[in-house]
TILODO-661494 format. One line per field, with one value per residue (C-alpha): residue number from 1; residue in one letter; chain; x negated, y, z negated. Coordinates in pm, 1 decimal, decimal comma, padded with zeros to 6 digits, m for minus. Layout:
num <- [NUM; ...]
residu <- [A; ...]
chaine <- [A; ...]
c1 <- [X; ...]
c2 <- [Y; ...]
c3 <- [Z; ...]
! end
This chain:
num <- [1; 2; 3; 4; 5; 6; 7; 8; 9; 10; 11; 12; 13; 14; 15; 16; 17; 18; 19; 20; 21; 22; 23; 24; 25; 26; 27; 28; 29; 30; 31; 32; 33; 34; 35; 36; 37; 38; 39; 40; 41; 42; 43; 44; 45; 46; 47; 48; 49; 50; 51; 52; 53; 54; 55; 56; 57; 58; 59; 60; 61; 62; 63; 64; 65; 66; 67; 68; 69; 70; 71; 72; 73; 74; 75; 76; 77; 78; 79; 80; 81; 82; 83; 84; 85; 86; 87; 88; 89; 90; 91; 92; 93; 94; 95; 96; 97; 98; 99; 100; 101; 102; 103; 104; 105; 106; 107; 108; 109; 110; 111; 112; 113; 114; 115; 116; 117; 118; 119; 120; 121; 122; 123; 124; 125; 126; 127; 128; 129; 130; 131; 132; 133; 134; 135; 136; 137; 138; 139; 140; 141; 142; 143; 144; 145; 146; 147; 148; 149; 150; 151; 152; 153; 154; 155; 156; 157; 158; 159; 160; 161; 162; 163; 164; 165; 166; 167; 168; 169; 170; 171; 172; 173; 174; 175; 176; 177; 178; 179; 180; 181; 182; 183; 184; 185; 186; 187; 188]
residu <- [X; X; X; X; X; X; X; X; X; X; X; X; X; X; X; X; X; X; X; X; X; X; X; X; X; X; X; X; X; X; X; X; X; X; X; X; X; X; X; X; X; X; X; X; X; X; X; X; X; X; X; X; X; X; X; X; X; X; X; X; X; X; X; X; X; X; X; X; X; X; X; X; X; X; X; X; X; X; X; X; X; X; X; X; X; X; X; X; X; X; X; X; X; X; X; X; X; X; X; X; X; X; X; X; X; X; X; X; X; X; X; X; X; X; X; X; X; X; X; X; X; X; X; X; X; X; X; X; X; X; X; X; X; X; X; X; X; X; X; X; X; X; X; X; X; X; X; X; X; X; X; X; X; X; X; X; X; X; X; X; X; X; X; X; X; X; X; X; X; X; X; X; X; X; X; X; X; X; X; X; X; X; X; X; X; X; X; X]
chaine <- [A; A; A; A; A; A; A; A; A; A; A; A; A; A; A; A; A; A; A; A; A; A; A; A; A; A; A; A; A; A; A; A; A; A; A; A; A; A; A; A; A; A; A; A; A; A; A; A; A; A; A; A; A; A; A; A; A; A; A; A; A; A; A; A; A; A; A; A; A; A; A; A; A; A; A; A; A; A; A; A; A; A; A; A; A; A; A; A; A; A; A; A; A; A; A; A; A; A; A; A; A; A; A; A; A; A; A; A; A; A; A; A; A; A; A; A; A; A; A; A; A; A; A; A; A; A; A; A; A; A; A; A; A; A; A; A; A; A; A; A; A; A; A; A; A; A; A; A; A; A; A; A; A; A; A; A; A; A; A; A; A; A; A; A; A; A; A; A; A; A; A; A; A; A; A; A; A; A; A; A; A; A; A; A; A; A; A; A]
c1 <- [m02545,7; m02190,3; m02000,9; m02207,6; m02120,2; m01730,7; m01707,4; m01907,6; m01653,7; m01371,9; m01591,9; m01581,6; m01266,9; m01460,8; m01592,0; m01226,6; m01086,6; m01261,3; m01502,3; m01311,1; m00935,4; m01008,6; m01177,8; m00961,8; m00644,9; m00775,1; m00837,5; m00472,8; m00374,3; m00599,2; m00508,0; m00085,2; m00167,4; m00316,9; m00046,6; 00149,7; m00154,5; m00095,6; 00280,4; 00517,2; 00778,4; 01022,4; 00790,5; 00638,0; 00264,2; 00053,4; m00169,0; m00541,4; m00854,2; m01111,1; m01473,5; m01552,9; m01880,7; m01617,6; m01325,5; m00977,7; m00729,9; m00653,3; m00295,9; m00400,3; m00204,2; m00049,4; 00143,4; m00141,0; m00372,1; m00096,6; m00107,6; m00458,5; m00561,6; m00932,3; m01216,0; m01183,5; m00843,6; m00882,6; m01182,5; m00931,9; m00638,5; m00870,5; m01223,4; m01249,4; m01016,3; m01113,3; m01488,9; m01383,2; m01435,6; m01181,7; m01173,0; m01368,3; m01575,3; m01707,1; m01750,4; m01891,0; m02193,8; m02259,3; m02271,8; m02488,5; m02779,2; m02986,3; m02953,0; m03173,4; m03394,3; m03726,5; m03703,1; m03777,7; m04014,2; m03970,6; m04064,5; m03808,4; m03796,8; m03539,1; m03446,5; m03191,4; m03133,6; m03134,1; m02827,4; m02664,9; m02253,5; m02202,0; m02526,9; m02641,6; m02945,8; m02818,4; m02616,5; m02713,5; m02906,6; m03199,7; m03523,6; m03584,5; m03228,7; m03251,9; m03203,1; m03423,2; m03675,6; m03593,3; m03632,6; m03949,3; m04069,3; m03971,9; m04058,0; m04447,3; m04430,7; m04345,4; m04530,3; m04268,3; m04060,0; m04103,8; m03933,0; m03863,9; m03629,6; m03564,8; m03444,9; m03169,8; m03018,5; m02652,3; m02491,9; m02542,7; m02789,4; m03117,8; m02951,1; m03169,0; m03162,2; m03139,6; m03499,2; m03614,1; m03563,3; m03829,3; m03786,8; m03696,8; m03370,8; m03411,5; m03292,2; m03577,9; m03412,6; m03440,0; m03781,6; m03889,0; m03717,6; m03884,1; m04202,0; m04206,0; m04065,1; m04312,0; m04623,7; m04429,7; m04465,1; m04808,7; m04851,0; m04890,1]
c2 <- [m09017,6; m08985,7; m08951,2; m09252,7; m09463,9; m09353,4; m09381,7; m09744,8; m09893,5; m09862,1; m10030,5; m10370,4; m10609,6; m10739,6; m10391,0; m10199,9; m10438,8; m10580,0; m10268,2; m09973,3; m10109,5; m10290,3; m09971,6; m09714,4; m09920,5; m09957,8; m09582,5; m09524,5; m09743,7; m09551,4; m09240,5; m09355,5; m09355,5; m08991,8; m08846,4; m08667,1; m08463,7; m08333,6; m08308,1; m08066,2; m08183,8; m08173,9; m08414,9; m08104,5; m08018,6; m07884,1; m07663,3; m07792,9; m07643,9; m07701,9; m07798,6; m07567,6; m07386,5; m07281,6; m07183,8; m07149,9; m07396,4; m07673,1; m07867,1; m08245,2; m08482,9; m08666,4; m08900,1; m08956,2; m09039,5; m09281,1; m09459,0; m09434,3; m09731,5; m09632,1; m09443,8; m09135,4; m09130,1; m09045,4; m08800,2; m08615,7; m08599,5; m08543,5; m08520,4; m08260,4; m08028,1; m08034,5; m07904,9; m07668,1; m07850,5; m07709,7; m08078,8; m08425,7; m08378,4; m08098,3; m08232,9; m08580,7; m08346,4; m08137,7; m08363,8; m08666,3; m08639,5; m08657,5; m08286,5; m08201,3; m08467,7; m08332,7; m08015,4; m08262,5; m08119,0; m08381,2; m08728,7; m08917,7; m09305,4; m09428,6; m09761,5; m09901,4; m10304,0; m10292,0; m10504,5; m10242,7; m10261,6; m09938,6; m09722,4; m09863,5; m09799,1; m09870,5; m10115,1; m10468,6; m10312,2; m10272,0; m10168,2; m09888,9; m09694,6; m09314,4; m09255,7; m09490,9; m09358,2; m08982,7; m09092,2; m09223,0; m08951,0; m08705,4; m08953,6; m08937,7; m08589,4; m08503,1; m08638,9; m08637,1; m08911,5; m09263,0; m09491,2; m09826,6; m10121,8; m10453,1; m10640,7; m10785,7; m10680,2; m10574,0; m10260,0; m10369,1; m10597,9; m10728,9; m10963,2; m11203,9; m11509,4; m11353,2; m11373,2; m11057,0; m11039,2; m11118,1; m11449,0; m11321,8; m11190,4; m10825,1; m10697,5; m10624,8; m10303,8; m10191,7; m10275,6; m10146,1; m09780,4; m09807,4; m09883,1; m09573,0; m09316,5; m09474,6; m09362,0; m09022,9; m08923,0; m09008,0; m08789,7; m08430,4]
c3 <- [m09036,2; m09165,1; m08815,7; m08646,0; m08964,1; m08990,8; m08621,6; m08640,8; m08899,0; m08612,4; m08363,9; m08547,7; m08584,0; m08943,5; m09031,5; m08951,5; m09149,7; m09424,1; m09517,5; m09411,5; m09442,5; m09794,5; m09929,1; m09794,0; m09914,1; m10271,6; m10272,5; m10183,2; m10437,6; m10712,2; m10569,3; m10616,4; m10982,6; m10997,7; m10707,8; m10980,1; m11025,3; m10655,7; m10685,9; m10856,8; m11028,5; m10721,7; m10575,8; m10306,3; m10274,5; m10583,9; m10508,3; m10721,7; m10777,5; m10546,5; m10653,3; m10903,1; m10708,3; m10394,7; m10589,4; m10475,9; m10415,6; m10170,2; m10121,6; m10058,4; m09842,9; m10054,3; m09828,4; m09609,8; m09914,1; m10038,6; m09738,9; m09612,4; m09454,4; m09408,0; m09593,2; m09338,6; m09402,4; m09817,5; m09676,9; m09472,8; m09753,5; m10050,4; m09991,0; m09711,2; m09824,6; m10220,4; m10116,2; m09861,9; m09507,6; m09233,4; m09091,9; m09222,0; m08914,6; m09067,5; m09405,4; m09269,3; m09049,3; m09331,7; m09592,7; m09363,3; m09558,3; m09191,7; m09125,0; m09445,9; m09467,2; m09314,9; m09587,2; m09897,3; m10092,0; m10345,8; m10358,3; m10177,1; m10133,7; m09877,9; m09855,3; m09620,9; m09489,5; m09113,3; m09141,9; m09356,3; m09201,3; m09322,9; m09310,6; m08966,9; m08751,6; m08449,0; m08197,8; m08316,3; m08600,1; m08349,8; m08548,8; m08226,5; m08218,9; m08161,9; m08550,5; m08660,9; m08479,5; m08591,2; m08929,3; m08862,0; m08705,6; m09018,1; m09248,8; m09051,1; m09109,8; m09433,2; m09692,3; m09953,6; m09787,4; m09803,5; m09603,2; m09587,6; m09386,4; m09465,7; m09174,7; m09456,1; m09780,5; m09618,0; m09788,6; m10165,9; m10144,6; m10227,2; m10479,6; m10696,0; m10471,6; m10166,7; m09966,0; m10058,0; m10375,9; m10661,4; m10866,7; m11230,0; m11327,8; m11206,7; m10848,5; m10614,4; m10484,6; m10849,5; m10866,3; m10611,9; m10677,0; m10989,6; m10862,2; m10605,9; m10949,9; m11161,3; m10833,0; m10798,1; m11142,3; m11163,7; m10826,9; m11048,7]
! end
């Protein structure tokens, strides 16, 4: 869910400003060095094509995106406008991948760490918050998904050495993807 995870990365003193600051910073930086792509000449906005499927063109905000402090900041300079969103609101409840979940009519393994900081599940990660259970409840009746929590793994985790990972070299999270692709092809 897109707009509880933006809106959860301001709720945090460590999450505002290691996650979302240190990301959304480095963006700006990276997006400094492409700028001129946005700019004319004279330094004023460039209009750019949008994603090619929508068409058109989009003006991004450049000085916003050069000095976004925070992931929804480069979303509402670049990423919004670029695929046609009137407002990153719009673009974050569109594209949360929540709203189209229960029409999977492929094989679909989800796998998330209940102590995920950015992909949460709830206040204090509880295993029973509304979404969780939603999921649960789609994942129950659609027999396409398959879904899984670990109560830890954080957002890139699962790490070799890390308790739920296996003991050779390879990741468990890898694995284990593997694992369910290897089952789904043998489904048909």
């Amino acid at each position: 869910n897109m707009p509880a995870s933006s809106s959860w990365l301001k709720q945090s003193w460590f999450h505002s400003r290691v996650y979302d600051y240190s990301i959304g910073t480095n963006l700006a930086t990276k997006f400094k060095e492409a700028s001129h792509l946005f700019q004319m000449p004279d330094g004023s906005p460039k209009p750019v094509k949008k994603w090619e499927p929508i068409g058109g063109y989009y003006v991004a905000d450049v000085q916003l995106a050069e000095n976004a402090k925070s992931i929804r900041e480069i979303d509402e300079a670049i990423t919004a406008p670029c695929f046609g969103f009137d407002s990153v609101d719009d673009y974050y409840a569109f594209s949360s991948p929540d709203n189209r979940i229960a029409d999977t009519k492929l094989p679909l393994f989800i796998l998330n760490a209940a102590d995920d900081p950015i992909a949460r599940w709830g206040p204090n990660h509880h295993p029973d918050s509304i979404f969780l259970r939603r999921l649960k409840s789609v994942a129950s009746s659609n027999p396409n998904l398959v879904f899984a929590v670990t109560r830890h793994g954080g957002h890139l985790g699962w790490c070799p050495g890390h308790p739920y990972a296996t003991t050779d070299a390879s990741h468990w999270v890898q694995d284990t993807a593997l694992d369910f692709l290897d089952k789904a092809l043998h489904l048909g």
